[in-house]
N, C-alpha and C positions, 0 to 999 in steps of 0.2 A: 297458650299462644303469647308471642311477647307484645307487647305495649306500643304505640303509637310513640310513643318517645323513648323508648330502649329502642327502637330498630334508628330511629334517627339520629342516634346517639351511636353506635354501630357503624351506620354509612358515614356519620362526620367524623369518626375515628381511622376509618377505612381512606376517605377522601386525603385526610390530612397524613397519614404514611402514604398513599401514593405520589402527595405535592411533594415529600420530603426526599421520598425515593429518587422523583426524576429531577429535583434539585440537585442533586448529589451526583444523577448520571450529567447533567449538562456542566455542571461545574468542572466533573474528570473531563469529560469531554473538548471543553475548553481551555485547559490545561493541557490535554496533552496534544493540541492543535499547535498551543503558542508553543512548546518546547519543542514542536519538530520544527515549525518558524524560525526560532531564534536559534536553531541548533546546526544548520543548516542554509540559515541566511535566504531563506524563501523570499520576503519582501522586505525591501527596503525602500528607503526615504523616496516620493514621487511616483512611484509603480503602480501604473495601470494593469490587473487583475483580470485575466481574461476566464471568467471560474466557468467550463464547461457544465450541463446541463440536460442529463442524458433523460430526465423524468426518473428515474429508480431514486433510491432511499440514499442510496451514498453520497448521492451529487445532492442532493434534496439539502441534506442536514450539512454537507461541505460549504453551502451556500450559507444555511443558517448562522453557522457557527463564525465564520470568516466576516458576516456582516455584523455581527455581534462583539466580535473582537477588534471589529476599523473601528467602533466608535470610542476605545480604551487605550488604542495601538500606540507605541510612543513616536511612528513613523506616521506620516500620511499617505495612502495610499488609497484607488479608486478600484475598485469593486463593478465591472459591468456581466451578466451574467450572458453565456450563449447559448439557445439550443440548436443544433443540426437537424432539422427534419429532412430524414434521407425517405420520404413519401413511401412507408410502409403501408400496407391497406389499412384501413382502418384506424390509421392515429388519429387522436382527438387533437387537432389542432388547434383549438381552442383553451384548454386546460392550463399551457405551459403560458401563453403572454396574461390572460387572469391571476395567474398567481402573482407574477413578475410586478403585474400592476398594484395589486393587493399589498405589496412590501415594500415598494418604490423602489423596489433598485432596476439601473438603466439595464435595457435588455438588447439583444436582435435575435432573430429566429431567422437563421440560415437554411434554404432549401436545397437541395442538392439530390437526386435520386440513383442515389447507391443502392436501394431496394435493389431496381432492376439490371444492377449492373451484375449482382453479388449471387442471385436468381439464375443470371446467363450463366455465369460462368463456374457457379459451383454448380456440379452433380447433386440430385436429388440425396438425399441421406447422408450427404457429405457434411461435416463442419466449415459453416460460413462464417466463423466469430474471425478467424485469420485477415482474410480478404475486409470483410467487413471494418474491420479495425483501421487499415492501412488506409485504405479509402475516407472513412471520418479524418485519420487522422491528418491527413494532405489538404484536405477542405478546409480544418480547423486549425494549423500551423500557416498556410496561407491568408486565414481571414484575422487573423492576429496580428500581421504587420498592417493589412488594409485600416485597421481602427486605431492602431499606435500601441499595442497592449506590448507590455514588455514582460511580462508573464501569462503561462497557461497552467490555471490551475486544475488538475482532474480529481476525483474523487475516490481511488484506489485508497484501502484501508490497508493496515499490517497483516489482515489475511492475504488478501488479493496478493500482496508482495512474497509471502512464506509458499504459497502456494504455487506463485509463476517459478519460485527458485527449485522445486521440486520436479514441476513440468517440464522444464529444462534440464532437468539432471535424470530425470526417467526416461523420458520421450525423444530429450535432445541430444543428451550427454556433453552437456555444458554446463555450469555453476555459475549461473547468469540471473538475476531477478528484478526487479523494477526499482529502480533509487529513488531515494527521496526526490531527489532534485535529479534537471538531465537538461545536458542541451544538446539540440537535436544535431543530424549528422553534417545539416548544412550550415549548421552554427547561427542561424538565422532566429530562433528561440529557444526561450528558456521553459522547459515543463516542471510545473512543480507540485506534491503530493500531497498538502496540509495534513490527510488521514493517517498519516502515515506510522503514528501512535495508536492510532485508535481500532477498538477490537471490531468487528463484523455486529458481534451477539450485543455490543450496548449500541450500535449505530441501527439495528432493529429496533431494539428498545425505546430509542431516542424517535427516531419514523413513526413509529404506530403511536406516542404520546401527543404529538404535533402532529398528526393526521393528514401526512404532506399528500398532496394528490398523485399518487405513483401511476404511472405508465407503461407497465409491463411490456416485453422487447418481444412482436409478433415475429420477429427474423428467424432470430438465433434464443430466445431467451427458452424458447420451449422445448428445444432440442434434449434428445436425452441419451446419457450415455457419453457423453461429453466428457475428454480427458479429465480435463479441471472438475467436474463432478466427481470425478475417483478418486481426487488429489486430497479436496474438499474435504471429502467421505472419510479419509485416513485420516487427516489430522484433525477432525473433529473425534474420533474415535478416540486419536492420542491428548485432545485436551481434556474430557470425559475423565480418561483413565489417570491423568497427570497433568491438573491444573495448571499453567504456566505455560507450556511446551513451548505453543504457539510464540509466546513472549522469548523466550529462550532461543528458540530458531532464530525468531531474527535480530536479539540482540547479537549472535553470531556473525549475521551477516556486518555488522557494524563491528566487530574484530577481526579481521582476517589475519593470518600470518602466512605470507606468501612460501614459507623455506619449508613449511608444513604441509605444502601440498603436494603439487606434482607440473604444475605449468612451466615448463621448460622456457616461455616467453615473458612472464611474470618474475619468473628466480632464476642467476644463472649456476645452474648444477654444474656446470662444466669447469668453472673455476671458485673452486676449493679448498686453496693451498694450506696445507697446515703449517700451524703457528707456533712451537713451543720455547719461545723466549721470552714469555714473561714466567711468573714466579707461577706456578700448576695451582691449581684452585682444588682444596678440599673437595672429594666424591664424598658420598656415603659409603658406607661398609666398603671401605678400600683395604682392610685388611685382608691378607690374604696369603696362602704359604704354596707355593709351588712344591708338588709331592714327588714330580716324578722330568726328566727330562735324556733325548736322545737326538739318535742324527744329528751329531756334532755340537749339538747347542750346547750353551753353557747354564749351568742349574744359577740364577737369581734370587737375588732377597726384593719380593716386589714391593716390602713398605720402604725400602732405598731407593727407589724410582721415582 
């Protein structure tokens, strides 16, 4: 059996790789918060920080990380956190202003009861995440001019983004995904995605270390069979199989080449004209001999061309 002090020797060695470990996760993690900030123009100098607050992990550790980064920021900026209680049964309405209090950053807890709106109107075994969305999001664009916030920060990570451009391209048949930054249709605000670097699998990581009090979504979070679950499913498969992907998609999405695709309204294909009056630019393997010619043509030398 081992020793009163070999097993304690053991756990303090255990203890001290996992400080190191999650050192290491919060440090990427905050790097790659301020590089989609500064890369992107997220906050500037004065900017009231309206950082949504849904109780899940994403928004948990978006709150963390962003309070953590005002107090080093070379801008000034003010950080108030909101939750939406749309009166689901059973929220712990409690849970969310204890935290808030606990950390000192300023809060409000908006009520609003889209439960029973989203209840009417969707069909039983229907997808309520749509409706559900639209509705937070009208409540929480409008309570953002009421407090002066010149930004809305939400907590969609680089998955949530790879994934909704997929949704869209399977479901929708559009090549649409969630931007970093976005200002809304009425131009009245600005949303913007701090996570937008950061993976899903460290932002679990990061939640379960800091034992944030999560609040599981009694609406729609239990639903199953969920497009986005299929989406989900595949490209966790494809990160599995080929580390990166995920990173790879959507550094895509941040190169486009519009003459590459096919958007008649993005590129115009219609005007084309060709150009050969300046000096012809070396092809590869342009040597070539013409073996045979008829119907009037004339036989050419095409390295003369």
């Amino acid at each position: 059996m081992p020793q009163a002090g070999q097993t304690s020797t053991e756990e303090t060695a255990k203890l001290k790789k996992q400080t190191l470990e999650f050192n290491k996760l919060q440090k990427r993690l905050r790097r790659q918060m301020g590089e989609a900030i500064a890369d992107y123009s997220m906050i500037t100098e004065g900017d009231v920080i309206m950082a949504c607050i849904s109780g899940g992990k994403d928004s948990f550790a978006m709150l963390e990380i962003l309070i953590n980064l005002q107090k080093a920021a070379p801008v000034n900026f003010k950080v108030i956190a909101v939750n939406l209680d749309q009166k689901q049964p059973g929220f712990p309405e409690h849970i969310l202003p204890a935290y808030f209090e606990k950390i000192g950053v300023p809060y409000y807890i908006v009520d609003k009861d889209t439960y029973s709106v989203v209840k009417e109107k969707v069909a039983e075994g229907k997808t309520t995440c749509g409706l559900c969305s639209r509705l937070r999001r009208g409540t929480l664009y409008s309570f953002a001019e009421s407090i002066g916030a010149t930004k809305i920060a939400l907590g969609h990570h680089m998955d949530d983004m790879v994934e909704t451009l997929f949704l869209n391209m399977f479901y929708g048949g559009r090549m649409k995904a969630m931007p970093p930054k976005l200002r809304s249709d009425d131009q009245r605000n600005v949303v913007i995605r701090p996570l937008a670097y950061c993976r899903e699998k460290d932002l679990i990581k990061f939640s379960d270390a800091k034992k944030f009090p999560i609040i599981p979504c009694n609406l729609c979070g239990s639903q199953e069979n969920l497009q986005r679950q299929n989406i989900k499913a595949m490209l966790q498969g494809w990160d599995k199989q080929q580390p990166g992907r995920v990173e790879s998609i959507f550094r895509s999405t941040q190169h486009i080449s519009p003459s590459q695709l096919a958007d008649k309204n993005l590129f115009d294909f219609e005007q084309l004209p060709l150009d050969r009056s300046s000096d012809k630019a070396e092809y590869a393997f342009t040597e070539a001999t013409v073996s045979s010619a008829g119907n009037g043509v004339q036989m050419v030398d095409v390295l003369n061309l």
